[in-house]
BAFI-791059 format. One record per residue (C-alpha): residue number from 1; residue in three letters; chain; z, x, y. Coordinates in steps of 0.05 Angstrom, whole numbers, plus 5000, padded with zeros to 4 digits. Layout:
BEGIN
REC ketor fipa drendren    Z    X    Y
REC   NUM  ALA        A    Z    X    Y
...
//
This chain:
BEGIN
REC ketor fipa drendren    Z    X    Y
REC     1  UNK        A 0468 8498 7002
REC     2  UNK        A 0419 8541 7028
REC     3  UNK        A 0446 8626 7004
REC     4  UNK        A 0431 8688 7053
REC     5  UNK        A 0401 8745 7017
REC     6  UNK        A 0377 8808 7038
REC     7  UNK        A 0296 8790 7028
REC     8  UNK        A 0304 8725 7067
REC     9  UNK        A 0335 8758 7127
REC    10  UNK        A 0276 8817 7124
REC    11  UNK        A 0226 8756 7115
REC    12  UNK        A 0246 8739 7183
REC    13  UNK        A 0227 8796 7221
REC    14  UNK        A 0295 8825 7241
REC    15  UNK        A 0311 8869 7295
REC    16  UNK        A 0345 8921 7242
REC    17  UNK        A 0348 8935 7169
REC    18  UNK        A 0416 8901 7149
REC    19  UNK        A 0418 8952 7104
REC    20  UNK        A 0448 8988 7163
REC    21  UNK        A 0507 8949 7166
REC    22  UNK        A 0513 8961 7095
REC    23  UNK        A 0480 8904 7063
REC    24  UNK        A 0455 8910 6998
REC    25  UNK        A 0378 8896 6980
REC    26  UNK        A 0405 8850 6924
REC    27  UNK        A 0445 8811 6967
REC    28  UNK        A 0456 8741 6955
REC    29  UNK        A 0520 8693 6980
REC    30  UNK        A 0542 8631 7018
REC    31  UNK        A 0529 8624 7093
REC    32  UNK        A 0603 8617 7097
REC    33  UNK        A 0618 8681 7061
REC    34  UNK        A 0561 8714 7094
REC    35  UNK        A 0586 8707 7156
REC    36  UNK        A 0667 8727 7139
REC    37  UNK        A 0630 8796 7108
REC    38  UNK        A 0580 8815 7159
REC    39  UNK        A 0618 8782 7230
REC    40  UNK        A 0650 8853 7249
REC    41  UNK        A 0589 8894 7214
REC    42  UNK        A 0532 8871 7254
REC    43  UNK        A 0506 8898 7324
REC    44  UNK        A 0525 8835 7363
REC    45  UNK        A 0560 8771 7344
REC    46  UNK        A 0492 8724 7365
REC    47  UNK        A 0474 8764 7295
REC    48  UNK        A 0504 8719 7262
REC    49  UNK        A 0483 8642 7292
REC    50  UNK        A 0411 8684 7285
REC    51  UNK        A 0419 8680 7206
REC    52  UNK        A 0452 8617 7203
REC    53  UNK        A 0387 8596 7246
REC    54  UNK        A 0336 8620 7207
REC    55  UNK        A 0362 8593 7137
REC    56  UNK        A 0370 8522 7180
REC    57  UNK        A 0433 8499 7134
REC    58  UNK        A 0467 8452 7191
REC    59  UNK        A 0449 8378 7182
REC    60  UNK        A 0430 8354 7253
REC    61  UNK        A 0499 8324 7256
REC    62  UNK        A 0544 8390 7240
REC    63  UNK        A 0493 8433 7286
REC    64  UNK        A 0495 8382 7342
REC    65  UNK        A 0589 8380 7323
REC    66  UNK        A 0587 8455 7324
REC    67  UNK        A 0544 8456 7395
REC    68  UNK        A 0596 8410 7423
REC    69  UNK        A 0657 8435 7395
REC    70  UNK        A 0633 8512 7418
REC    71  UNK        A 0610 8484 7487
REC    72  UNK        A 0677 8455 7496
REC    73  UNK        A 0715 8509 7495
REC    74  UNK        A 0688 8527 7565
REC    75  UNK        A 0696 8449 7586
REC    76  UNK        A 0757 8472 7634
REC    77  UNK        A 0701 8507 7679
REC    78  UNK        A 0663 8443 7683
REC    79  UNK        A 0663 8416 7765
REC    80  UNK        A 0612 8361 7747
REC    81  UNK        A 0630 8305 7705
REC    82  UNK        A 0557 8291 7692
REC    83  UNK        A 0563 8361 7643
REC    84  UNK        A 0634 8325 7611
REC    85  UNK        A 0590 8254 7599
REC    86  UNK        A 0531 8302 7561
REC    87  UNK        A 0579 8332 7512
REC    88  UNK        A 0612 8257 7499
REC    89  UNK        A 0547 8232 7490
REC    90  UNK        A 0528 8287 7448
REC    91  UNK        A 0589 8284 7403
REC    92  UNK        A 0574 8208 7406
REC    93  UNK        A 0501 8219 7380
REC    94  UNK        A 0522 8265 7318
REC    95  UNK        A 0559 8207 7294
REC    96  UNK        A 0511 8146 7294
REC    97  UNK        A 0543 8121 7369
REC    98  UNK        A 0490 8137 7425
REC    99  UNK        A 0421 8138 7416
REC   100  UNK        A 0369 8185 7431
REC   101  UNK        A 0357 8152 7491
REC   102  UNK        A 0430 8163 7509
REC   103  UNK        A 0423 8227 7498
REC   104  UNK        A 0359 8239 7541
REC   105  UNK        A 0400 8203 7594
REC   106  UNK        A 0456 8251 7586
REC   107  UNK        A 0410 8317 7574
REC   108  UNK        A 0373 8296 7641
REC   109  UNK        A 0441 8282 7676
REC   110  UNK        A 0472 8349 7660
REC   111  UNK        A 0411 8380 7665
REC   112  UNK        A 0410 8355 7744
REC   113  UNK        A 0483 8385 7750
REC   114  UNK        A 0469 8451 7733
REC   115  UNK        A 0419 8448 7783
REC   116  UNK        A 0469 8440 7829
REC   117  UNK        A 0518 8480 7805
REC   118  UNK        A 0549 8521 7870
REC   119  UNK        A 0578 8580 7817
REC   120  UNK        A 0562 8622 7757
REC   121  UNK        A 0611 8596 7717
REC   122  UNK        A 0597 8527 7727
REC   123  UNK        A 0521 8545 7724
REC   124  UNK        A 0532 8567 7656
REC   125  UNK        A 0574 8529 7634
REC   126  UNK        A 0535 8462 7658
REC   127  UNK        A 0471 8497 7627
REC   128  UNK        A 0497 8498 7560
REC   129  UNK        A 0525 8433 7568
REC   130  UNK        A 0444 8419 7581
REC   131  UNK        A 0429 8453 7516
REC   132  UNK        A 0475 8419 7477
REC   133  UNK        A 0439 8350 7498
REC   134  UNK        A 0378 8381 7489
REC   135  UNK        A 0367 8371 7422
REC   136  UNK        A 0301 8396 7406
REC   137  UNK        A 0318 8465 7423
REC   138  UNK        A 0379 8462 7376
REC   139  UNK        A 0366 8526 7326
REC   140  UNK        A 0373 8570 7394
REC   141  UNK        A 0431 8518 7427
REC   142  UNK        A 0488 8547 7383
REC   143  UNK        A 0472 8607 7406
REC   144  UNK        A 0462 8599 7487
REC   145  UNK        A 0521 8562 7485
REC   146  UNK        A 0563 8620 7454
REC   147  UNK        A 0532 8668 7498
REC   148  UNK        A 0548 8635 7558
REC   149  UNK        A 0620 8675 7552
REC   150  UNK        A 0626 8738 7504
REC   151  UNK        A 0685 8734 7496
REC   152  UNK        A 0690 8661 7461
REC   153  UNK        A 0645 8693 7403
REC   154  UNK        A 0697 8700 7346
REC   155  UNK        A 0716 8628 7365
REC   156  UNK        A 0649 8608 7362
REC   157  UNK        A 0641 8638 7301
REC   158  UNK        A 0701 8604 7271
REC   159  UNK        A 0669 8536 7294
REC   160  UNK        A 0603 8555 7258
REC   161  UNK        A 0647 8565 7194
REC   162  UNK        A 0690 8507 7202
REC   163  UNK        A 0624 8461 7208
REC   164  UNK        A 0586 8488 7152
REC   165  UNK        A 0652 8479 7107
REC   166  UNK        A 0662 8404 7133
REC   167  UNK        A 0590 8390 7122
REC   168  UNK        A 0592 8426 7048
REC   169  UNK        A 0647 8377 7037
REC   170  UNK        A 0615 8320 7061
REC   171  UNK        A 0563 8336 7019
REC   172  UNK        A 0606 8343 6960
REC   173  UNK        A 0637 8279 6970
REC   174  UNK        A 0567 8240 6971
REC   175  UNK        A 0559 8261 6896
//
């Protein structure tokens, strides 16, 4: 897998030095330790889905699991079940079980629910649920979706870990 290190994360035009959050200019390390050094060191928590975005380490399966599994966190809030069928289809996709038709169905579906969404919450919530079926946007997806309530970041986070370590073993298995 794919390590963070100091000069890749300046390569990509940051928006601050990590040396101020005390990263060294010889770093080098695992995404997954990266991220249980630097979660409570950097300016915001979308730091962190911003690095694991750049170095592009999720296999389209794991990124499209960790969309879904972040998304539903917030599924409770979800009036439509058109936003529901897009995450099922979704999850369905990432393993080999819908096609990419399906999920253009579902994307186009959930995308017509958050149009009609009557309140923030559900606007949000139905948006990411959008996103999530979306899957040509996917690098910023993880990220949209977190955002779509603060206070789920350290969860999300915790997804983004747990999905990079299942796909690391998957990986491992393969050999």
């Amino acid at each position: 897998m794919q390590q963070v290190t100091y000069d890749l994360i300046m390569s990509k035009n940051p928006c601050y030095n990590p040396a101020d959050i005390g990263m060294p200019a010889d770093y080098k390390d695992t995404p997954v330790n990266f991220i249980t050094n630097y979660r409570n060191k950097v300016k915001s928590k979308n730091d962190i889905f911003w690095v694991i975005g750049i170095l592009d380490v999720l296999s389209s399966k794991y990124h499209m699991l960790c969309k879904v599994k972040i998304v539903r966190q917030m599924q409770h809030l979800m009036k439509d079940k058109r936003s529901i069928k897009a995450l099922d289809v979704a999850e369905a996709w990432a393993h080999g079980k819908a096609t990419d038709a399906e999920l253009l169905e579902a994307r186009s579906n959930a995308y017509a629910a958050y149009r009609v969404a009557d309140a923030y919450a559900a606007a949000a919530v139905a948006y990411a649920a959008y996103r999530v079926a979306y899957a040509a946007v996917a690098t910023y997806a993880i990220s949209d979706a977190a955002a779509v309530r603060k206070d789920s970041l350290n969860g999300s986070i915790d997804i983004l870990i747990e999905m990079l370590e299942l796909q690391e073993k998957e990986e491992q298995d393969a050999q």
